[in-house]
N, C-alpha and C positions, 0 to 999 in steps of 0.2 A: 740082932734081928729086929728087935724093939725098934731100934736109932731107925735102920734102914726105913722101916716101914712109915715112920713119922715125916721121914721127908720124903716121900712119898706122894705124901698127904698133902704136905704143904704144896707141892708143886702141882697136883690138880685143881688146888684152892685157887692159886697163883694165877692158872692158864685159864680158870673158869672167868676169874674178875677180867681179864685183860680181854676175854670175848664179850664180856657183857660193856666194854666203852665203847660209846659212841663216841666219834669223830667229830666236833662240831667245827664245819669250816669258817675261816675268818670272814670277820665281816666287811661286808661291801664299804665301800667310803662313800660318805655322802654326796650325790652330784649337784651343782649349781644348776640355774635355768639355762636349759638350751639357748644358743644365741638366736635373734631370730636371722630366719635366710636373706640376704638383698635381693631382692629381684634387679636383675639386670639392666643397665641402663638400655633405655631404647635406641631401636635404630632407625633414626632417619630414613626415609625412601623420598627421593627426588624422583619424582614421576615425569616425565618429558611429554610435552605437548604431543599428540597423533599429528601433527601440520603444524608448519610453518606459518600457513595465509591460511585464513578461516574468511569465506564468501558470504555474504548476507543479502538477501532481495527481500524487500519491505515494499507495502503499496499503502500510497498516501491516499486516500477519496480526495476528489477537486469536484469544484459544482455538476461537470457534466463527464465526470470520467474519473481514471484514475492514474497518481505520477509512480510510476514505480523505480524505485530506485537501489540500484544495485553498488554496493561497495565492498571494497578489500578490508581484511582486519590485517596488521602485523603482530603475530602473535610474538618473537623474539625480539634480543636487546640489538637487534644488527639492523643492516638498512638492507632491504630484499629489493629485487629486480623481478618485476612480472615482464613478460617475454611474449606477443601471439601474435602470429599471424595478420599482415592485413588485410581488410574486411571491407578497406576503401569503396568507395563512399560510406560506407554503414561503419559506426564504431567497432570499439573493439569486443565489445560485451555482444553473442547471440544468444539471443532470447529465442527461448520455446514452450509451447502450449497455447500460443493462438492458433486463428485458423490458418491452414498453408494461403501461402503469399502474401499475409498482413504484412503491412514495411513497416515497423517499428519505428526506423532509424525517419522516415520519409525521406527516403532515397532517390523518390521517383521525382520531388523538385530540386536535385542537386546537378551538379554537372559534374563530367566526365574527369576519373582521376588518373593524374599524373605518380605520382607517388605509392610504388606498394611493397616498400621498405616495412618489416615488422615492426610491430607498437614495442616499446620498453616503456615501463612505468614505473616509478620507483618509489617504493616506498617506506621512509623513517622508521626507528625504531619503535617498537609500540603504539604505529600511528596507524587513522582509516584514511581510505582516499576513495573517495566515490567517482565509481567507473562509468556510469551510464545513469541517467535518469527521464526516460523519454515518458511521455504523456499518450495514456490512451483516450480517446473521446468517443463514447457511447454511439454518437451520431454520425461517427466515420469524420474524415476530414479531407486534403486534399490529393493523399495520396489509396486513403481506404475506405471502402462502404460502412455506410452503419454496422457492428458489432451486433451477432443473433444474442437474443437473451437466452442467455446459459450463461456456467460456470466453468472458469476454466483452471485449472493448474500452473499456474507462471514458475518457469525456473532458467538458470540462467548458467549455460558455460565457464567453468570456472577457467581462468587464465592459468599457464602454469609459468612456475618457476624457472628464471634464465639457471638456474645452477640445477634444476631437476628436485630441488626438494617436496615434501608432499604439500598439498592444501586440502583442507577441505570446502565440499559442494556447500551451498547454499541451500538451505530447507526450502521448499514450493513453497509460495504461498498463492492461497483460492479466492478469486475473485468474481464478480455476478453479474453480469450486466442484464441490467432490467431490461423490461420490455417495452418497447420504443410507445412514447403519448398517443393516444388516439389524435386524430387530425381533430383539428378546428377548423368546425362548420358554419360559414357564416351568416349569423340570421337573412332572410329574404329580405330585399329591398322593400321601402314602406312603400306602400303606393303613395301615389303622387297627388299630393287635396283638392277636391274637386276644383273647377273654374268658379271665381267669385262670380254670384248672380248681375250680370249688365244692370248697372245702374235705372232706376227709373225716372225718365225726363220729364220736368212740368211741363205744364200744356205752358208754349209760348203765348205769346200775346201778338195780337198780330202785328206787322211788321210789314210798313210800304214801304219799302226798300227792293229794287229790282237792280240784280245784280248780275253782270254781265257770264258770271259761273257760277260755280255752287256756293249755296252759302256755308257762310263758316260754322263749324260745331266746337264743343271746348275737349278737353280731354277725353271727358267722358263720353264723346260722340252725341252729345245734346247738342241740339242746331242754337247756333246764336242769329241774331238780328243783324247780321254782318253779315258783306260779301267776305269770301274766303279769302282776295288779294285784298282786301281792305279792313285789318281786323285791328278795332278799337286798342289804345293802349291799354296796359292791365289784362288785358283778354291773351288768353294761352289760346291759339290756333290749333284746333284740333283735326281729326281726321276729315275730309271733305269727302261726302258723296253727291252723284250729281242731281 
């Protein structure tokens, strides 16, 4: 009964100690430095031109007006084909923002056209070709009246592509024409200087001379001592009265 009871004993000693371990879990292993991340290579974007032909109108000032000049860009590596309509006599370029019926082109000293076969213009890889550069003059010229002083908005038709590819328009550009000089008024005529005072003739001395007409006087209308058909050498023959 004794034995019995002793292991007994031991065995709630036993089951006590084995509730009171704790479990200590193993330990973590040391880690190295995170690698750092690549960021990704980039990616290229080839952007493609909006147009093929990009239009340009530019205005030069000249003494009495302005040239304006309109040209094509070639945006790509190829040779492009402009393609319009013709416009005969008048180029191929139409301009607008003047006033209705300014001729540009002055069409109105051209003669009458045979040809109206469409314009092709061609133009190199990455090159300009200027399409039209016509001159305006403030004071009109032979086909147009003086231009009113105001501003106007110039811009210019763009030609398109014989293959239909896009262009872009040319930006306006604002131009001013002044207002036309006041007239020049020309001073009045000067009056015209009085008459020199008629000379004053000395008293002659008399003179027996009887002369079949009048006698002679000198320039001055002073009488000389002379008949008028009988006038001494050296003596200037002057007006005769009778």
């Amino acid at each position: 009964m004794m034995a019995r009871s002793t292991s007994i004993a031991w065995a709630w000693v036993l089951g006590s100690v084995a509730a009171c371990v704790v479990t200590t879990p193993p330990p973590t292993p040391a880690r190295g430095p995170t690698p750092a991340t690549e960021a990704p290579a980039p990616t290229t974007i080839v952007a493609e031109a909006p147009c093929e032909v990009a239009y340009e109108l530019t205005a030069q000032p000249t003494p009495t007006g302005v040239r304006l000049v309109a040209t094509a860009h070639n945006l790509t590596q190829r040779a492009v084909r402009l393609r319009a309509p013709s416009r005969c006599p008048a180029g191929p370029v139409a301009f607008f923002g003047l006033p209705a019926g300014y001729d540009v082109d002055g069409t109105c000293a051209m003669g009458a056209c045979l040809d109206h076969a469409p314009v092709e213009i061609e133009v190199a890889p990455g090159a300009s070709v200027v399409l039209a550069e016509p001159v305006l003059d403030w004071r009109g010229d032979a086909c147009n009246p003086p231009l009113p002083s105001s501003s106007f908005e110039l811009s210019f038709a763009p030609l398109p592509l014989a293959d239909g590819a896009p262009t872009c328009a040319p930006a306006p550009v604002s131009v001013r024409a002044p207002a036309p000089a006041p007239a020049t008024i020309a001073p009045p005529p000067s009056e015209a200087p009085p008459p020199a005072p008629a000379p004053r003739c000395q008293p002659m001395p008399a003179c027996g001379i009887g002369c079949p007409g009048p006698m002679a006087r000198d320039a001055d209308g002073c009488p000389l001592c002379a008949c008028a058909d009988d006038v001494g050498p050296g003596v200037r023959r002057g007006p005769t009265v009778p």
